[in-house]
C-alpha positions as CSV (number, residue, x, y, z in Angstrom):
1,X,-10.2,-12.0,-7.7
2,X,-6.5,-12.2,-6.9
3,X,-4.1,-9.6,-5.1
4,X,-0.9,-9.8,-4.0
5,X,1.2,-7.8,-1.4
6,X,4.0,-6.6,-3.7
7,X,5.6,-5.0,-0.4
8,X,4.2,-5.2,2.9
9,X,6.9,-2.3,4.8
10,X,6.7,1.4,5.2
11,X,9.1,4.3,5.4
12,X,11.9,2.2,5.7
13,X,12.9,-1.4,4.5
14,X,13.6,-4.0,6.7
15,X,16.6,-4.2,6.8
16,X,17.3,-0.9,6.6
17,X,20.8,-0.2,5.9
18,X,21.8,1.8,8.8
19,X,20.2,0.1,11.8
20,X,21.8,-3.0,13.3
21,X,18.9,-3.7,14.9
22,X,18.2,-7.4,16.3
23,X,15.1,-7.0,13.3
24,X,17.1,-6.0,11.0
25,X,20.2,-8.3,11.5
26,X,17.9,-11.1,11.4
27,X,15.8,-10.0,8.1
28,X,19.7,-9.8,6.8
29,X,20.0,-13.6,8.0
30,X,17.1,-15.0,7.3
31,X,15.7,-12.9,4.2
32,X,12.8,-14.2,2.5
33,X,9.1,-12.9,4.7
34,X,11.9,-11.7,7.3
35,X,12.8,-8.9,4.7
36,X,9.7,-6.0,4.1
37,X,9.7,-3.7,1.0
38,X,7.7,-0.3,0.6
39,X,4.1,-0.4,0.7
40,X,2.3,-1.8,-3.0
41,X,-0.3,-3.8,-4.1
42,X,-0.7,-5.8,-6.8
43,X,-4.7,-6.8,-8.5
44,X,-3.7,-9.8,-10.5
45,X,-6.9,-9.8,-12.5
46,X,-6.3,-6.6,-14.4
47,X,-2.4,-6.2,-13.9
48,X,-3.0,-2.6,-11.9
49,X,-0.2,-1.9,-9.4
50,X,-0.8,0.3,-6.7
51,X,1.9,2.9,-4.9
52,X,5.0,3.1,-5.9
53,X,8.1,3.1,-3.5
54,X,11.2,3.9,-4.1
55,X,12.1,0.0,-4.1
56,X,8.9,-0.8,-6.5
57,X,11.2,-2.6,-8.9
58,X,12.6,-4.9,-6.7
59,X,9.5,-5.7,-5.5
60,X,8.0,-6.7,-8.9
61,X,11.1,-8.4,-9.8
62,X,10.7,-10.4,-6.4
63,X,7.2,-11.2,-6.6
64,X,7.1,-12.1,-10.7
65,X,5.1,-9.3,-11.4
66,X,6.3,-8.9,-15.3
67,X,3.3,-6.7,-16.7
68,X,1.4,-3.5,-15.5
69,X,-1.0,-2.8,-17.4
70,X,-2.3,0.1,-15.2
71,X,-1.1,2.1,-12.6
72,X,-2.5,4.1,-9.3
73,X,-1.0,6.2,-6.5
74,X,-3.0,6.6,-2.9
75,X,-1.3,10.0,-1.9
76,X,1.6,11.9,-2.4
77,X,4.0,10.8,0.1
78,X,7.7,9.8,-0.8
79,X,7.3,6.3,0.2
80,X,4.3,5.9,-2.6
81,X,5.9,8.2,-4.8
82,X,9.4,7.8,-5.5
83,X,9.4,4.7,-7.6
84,X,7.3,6.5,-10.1
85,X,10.3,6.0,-12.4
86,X,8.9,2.6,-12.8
87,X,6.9,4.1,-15.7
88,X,9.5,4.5,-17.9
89,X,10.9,1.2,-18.9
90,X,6.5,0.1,-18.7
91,X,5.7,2.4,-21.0
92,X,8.8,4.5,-22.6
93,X,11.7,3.3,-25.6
94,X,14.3,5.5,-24.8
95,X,16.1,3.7,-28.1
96,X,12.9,4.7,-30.5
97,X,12.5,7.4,-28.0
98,X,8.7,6.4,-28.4
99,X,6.1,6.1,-25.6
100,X,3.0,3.6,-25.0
101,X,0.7,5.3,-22.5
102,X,0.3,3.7,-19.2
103,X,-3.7,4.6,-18.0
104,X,-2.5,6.0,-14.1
105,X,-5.5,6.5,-12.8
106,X,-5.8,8.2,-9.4
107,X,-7.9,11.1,-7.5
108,X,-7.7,14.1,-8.9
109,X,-6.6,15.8,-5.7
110,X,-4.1,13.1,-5.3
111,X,-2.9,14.3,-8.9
112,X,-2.6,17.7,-7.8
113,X,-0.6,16.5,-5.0
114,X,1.7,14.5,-6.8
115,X,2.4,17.5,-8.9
116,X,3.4,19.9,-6.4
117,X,5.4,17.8,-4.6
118,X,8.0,16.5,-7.0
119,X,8.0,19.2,-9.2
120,X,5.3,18.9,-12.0
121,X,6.7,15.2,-12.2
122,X,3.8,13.2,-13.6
123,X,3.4,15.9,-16.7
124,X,7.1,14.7,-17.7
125,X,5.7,11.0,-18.2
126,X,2.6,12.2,-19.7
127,X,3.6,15.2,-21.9
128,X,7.6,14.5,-22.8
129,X,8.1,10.7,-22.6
130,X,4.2,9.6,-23.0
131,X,4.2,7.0,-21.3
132,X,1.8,7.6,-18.8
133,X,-2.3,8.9,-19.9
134,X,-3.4,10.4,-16.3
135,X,-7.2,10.0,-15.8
136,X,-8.1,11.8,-12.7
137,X,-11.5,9.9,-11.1
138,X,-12.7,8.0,-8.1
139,X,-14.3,5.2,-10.0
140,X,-13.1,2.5,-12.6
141,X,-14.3,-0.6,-14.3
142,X,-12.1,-2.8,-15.5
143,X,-13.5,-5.8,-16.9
144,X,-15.4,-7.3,-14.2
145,X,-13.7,-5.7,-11.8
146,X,-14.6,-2.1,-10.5
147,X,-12.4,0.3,-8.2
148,X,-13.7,3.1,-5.8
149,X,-11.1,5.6,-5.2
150,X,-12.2,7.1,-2.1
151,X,-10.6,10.0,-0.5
152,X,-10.1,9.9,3.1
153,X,-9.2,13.3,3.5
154,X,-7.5,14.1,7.1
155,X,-5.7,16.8,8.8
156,X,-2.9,15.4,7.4
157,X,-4.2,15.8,3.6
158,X,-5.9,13.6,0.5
159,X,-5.2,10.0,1.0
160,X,-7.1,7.3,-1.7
161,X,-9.4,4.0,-0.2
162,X,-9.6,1.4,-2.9
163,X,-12.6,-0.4,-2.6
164,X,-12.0,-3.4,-5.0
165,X,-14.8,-5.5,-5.8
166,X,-15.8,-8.4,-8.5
167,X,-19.2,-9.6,-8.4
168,X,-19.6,-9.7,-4.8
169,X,-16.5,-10.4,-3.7
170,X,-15.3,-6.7,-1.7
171,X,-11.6,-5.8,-0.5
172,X,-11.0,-2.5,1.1
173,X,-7.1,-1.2,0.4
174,X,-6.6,1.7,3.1
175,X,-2.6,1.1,3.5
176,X,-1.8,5.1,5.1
177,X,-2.7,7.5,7.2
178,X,-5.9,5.6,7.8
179,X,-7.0,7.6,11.4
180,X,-9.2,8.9,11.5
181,X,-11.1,6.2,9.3
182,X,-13.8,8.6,7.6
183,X,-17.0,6.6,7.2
184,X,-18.6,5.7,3.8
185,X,-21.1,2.5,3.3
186,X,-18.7,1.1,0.7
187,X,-17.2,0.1,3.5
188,X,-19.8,-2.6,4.8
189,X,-19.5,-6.2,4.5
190,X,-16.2,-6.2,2.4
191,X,-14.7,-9.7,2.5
192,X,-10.9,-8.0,3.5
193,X,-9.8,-5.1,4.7
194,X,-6.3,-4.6,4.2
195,X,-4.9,-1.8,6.6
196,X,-1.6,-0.2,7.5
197,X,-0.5,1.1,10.6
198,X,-1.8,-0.8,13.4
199,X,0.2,-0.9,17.0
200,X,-0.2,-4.0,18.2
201,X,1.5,-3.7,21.8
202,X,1.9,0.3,21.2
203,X,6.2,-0.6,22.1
204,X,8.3,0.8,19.9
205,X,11.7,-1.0,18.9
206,X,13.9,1.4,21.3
207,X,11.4,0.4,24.0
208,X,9.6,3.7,24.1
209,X,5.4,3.6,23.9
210,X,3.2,5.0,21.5
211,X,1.4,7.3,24.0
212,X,4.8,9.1,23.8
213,X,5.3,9.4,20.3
214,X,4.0,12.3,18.2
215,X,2.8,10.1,16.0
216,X,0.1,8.1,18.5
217,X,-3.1,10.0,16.8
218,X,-2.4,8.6,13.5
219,X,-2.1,5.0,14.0
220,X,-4.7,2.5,15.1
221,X,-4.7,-0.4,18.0
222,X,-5.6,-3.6,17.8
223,X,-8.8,-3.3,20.1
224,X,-9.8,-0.3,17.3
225,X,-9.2,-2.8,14.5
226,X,-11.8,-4.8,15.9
227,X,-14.3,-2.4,16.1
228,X,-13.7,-1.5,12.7
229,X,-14.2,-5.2,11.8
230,X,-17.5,-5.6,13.7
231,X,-19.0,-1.6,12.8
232,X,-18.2,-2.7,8.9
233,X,-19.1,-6.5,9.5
234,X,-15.7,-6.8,7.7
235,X,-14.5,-10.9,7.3
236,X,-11.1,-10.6,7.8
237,X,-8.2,-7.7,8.6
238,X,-5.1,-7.9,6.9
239,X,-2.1,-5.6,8.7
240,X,0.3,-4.1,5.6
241,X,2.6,-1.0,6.1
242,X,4.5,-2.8,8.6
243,X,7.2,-0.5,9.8
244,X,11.0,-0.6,10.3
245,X,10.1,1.4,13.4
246,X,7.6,-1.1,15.3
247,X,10.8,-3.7,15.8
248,X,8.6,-6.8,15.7
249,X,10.1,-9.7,13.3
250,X,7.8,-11.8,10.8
251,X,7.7,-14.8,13.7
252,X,6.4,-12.3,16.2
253,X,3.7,-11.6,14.0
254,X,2.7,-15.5,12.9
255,X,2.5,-16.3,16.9
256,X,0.1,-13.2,17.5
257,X,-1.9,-13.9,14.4
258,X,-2.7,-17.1,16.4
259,X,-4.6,-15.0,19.6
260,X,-6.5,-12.8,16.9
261,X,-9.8,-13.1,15.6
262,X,-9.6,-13.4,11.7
263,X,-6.6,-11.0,12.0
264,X,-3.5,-11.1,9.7
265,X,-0.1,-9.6,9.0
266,X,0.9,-8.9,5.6
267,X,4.2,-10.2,4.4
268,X,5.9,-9.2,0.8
269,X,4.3,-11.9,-1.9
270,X,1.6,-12.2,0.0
271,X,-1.3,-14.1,-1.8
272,X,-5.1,-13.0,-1.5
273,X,-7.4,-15.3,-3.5
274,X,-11.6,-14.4,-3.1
């Protein structure tokens, strides 16, 4: 089984164009794993992409990802969402003005969601350019390879879990609003659990601490990670979602990985290989 980080950022990009930052003026230096687009996945093995920011084409065109064969969306947010436009040169000749469904295959609540929020959108893909088949479900087999879509429903609304597996290889894909993490055996024993927003010092990048922040309830320390990993007897933790926000550069992250017990942080092209 092969993934691949197709962007490893969050609400922002790094750099984001207003902020002059010391992050973001050295991502505009450096570039490369210094630079961090929107939060996707890539599953090599069957060409599914997963989440779709509003940078999603640069990311594929970054990484070499040249086919998407099918197409998933963990929640409705604008920072998963907005790049749905992506569908249309996949799956829609505007000279023919002919369509070749795209399978998007998500929760049905997630569906729904999608919906409201931008305005009927995915019916405009599936109904006037056709280039899109929707298949509402929380399980898939693909080949060899078979995806539970599990929602991890919190107070702030439905948010997808891939569990990805192939024989018994196992990677858990829980990139947003992952507190609290809603228990489900699926869970146990994966091989990688790929996670977004973790604090890891709980400083933000004005200098300001997470206890402050009305955000603190939703994101996840370090020393919670670690439970998680021992509760689930998960191998390995890999950090994704990293945001503009936290002010920590792609070095900070390679020094801490080196204090961490089987403890990673994503970068954009990021190769995973079970």
């Amino acid at each position: 089984m092969k993934l691949k980080i197709a962007g490893s950022g969050g609400m922002s990009p790094i750099p984001n164009p207003f902020c002059q930052c010391p992050i973001c003026e050295e991502a505009r230096i450096k570039r490369g794993r210094y630079e961090r687009l929107g939060p996707s996945l890539y599953i090599e093995d069957i060409k599914m992409l997963i989440d779709t920011p509003e940078d999603i084409a640069v990311a594929c065109d970054r990484q070499g990802i040249s086919q998407i064969e099918y197409l998933s969306v963990s929640h409705k947010d604008p920072d998963h969402t907005r790049g749905i436009r992506i569908v249309e040169p996949l799956g829609y000749d505007c000279i023919s003005d002919k369509g070749t469904p795209v399978p998007f295959i998500a929760l049905p609540e997630v569906i729904d969601d999608i919906n409201a929020w931008n305005g009927d959108g995915l019916h405009y893909y599936e109904d006037i350019l056709h280039c899109i088949s929707i298949r509402g479900t929380d399980y898939v087999k693909i080949g060899t390879i078979e995806i539970h879509l599990i929602n991890n429903k919190t107070h702030r609304g439905n948010m997808t879990f891939y569990v990805i597996s192939d024989g018994d290889k196992k990677v858990i894909y829980a990139c947003c609003d992952v507190k609290p993490f809603v228990p489900n055996p699926l869970y146990f024993d994966a091989d990688i659990l790929i996670i977004g927003l973790v604090s890891d010092n709980s400083i933000l990048k004005d200098g300001s601490n997470l206890a402050d922040a009305p955000f603190k309830d939703d994101m996840f320390t370090l020393d919670e990670i670690m439970e998680l990993k021992h509760t689930y007897r998960i191998k390995r933790i890999i950090v994704t979602h990293i945001d503009e926000y936290w002010g920590k550069s792609y070095a900070y992250y390679r020094e801490l990985e080196k204090k961490l017990d089987n403890i990673s942080f994503a970068y954009d092209g990021m190769e995973i290989i079970l």
